[in-house]
C-alpha positions in Angstrom: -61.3 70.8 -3.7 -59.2 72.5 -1.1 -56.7 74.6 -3.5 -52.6 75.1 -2.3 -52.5 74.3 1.3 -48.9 73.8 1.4 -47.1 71.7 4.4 -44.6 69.5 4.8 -46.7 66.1 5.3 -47.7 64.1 3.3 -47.1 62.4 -0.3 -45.4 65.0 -2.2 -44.7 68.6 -0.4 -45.3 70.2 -3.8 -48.5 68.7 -4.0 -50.1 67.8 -0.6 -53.0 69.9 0.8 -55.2 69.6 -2.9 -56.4 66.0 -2.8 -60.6 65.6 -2.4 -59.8 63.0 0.4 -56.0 62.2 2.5 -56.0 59.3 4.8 -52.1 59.6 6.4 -50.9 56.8 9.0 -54.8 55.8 9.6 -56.3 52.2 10.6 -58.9 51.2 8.9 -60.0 54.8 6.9 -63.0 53.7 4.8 -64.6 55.9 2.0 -67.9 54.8 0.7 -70.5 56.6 -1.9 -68.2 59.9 -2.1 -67.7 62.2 -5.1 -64.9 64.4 -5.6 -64.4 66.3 -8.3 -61.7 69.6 -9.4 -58.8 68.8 -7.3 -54.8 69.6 -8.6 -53.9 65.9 -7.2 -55.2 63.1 -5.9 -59.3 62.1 -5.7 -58.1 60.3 -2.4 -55.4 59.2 -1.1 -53.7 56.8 1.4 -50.5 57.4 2.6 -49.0 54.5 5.4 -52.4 53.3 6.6 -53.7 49.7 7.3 -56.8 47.9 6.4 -58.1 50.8 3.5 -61.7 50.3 2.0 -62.9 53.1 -1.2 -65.9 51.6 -2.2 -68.6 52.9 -4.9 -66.9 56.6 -5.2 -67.0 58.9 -8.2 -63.7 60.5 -8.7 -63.2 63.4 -11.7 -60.8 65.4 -13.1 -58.0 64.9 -11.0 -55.4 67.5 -13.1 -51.8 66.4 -12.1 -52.2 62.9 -9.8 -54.4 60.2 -9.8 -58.5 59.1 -8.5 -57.5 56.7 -6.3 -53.9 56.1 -4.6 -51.9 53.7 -2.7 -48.3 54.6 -0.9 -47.0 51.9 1.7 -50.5 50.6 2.6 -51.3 47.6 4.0 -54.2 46.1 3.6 -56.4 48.0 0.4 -59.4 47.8 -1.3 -61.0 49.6 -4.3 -64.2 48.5 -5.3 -67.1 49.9 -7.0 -65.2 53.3 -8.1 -65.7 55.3 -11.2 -62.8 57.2 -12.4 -63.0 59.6 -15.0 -60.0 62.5 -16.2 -57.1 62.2 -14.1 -53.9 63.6 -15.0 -51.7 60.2 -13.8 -53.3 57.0 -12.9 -56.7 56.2 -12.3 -56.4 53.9 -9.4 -52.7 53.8 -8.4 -50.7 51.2 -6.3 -47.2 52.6 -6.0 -44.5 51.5 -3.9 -42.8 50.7 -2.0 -44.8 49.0 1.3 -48.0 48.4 -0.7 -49.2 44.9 0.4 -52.2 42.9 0.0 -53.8 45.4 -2.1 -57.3 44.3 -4.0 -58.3 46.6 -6.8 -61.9 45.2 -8.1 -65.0 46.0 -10.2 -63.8 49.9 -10.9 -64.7 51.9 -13.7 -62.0 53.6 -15.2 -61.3 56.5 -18.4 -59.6 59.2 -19.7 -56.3 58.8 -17.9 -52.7 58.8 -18.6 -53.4 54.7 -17.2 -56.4 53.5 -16.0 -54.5 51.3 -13.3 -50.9 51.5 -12.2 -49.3 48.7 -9.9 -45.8 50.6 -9.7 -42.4 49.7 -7.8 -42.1 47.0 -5.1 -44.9 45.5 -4.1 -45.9 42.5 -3.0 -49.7 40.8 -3.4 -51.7 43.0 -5.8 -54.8 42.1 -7.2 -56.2 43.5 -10.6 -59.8 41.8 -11.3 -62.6 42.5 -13.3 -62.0 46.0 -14.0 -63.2 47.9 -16.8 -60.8 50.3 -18.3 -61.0 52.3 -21.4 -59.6 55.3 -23.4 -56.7 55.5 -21.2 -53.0 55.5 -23.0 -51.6 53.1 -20.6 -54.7 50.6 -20.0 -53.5 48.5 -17.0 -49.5 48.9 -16.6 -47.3 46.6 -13.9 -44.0 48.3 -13.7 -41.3 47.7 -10.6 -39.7 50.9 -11.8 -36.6 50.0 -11.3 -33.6 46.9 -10.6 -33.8 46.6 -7.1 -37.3 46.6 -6.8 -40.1 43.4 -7.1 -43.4 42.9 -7.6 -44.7 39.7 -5.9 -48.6 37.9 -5.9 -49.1 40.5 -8.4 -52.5 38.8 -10.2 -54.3 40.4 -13.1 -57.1 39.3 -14.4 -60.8 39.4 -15.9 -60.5 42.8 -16.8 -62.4 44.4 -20.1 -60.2 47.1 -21.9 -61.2 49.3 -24.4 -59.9 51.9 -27.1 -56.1 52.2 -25.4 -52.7 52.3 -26.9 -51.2 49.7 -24.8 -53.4 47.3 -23.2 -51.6 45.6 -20.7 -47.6 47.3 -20.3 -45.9 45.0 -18.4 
């Protein structure tokens, strides 16, 4: 991956300019069959787009972030991925902003947790995922008092060899 391009864009300042893939204020950025692999932070990444697709992708070691992420997206899906090593969260939803966000049929090991739906959000969807040898399997968390997670569904998912399967 691209290594320290620093600006002031972007997710995190500290962090920007390393993920494989950044989709920032985009309409309908689609990722199919990609593979990224080495980056500091995220696989890919959407930050304030619409209408998302990541479908069959291969996403490894991600050191610090997460494979797949979601900040104030509307409109997401993940389908297909396989997510191996990374740092944070395999595929991560985090708030706030993130609606209708479908996260299906993914592969997902070796990380902090395999899939995040964090802060306010409102319609998630967390089906027939298989997640394993992460510490966190899936975790749900609004992070917070003043925050709310609505239409958050999960279900069907197979987990595997993780010291806290659902954390909600």
């Amino acid at each position: 991956g691209a290594r320290t391009a620093w600006s002031t864009f972007g997710a995190d300042v500290k962090q920007d300019g390393d993920a494989g893939i950044e989709h920032y204020q985009c309409t309908s950025p689609r990722t199919i069959e990609c593979k990224v692999d080495q980056v500091l932070t995220w696989g890919i990444i959407h930050i304030g787009c619409t209408d998302t697709k990541t479908i069959d992708c291969t996403l490894t070691n991600m050191t610090r972030q997460s494979g797949v992420g979601h900040a104030s997206v509307v409109g997401g899906l993940v389908r297909g991925c396989f997510v191996n090593y990374s740092g944070l969260y395999g595929i991560e939803v985090e708030g706030p902003g993130n609606t209708d966000i479908h996260v299906h049929n993914n592969t997902v090991r070796n990380c902090l947790s395999g899939i995040a739906v964090i802060g306010a959000i409102n319609s998630c969807e967390v089906k027939q995922n298989l997640v394993s040898l992460c510490t966190y399997l899936i975790q749900a968390n609004a992070n917070g008092e003043s925050n709310t997670q609505i239409g958050t569904e999960i279900s069907g998912n197979r987990l595997y060899d993780g010291y806290f399967h659902l954390y909600l």
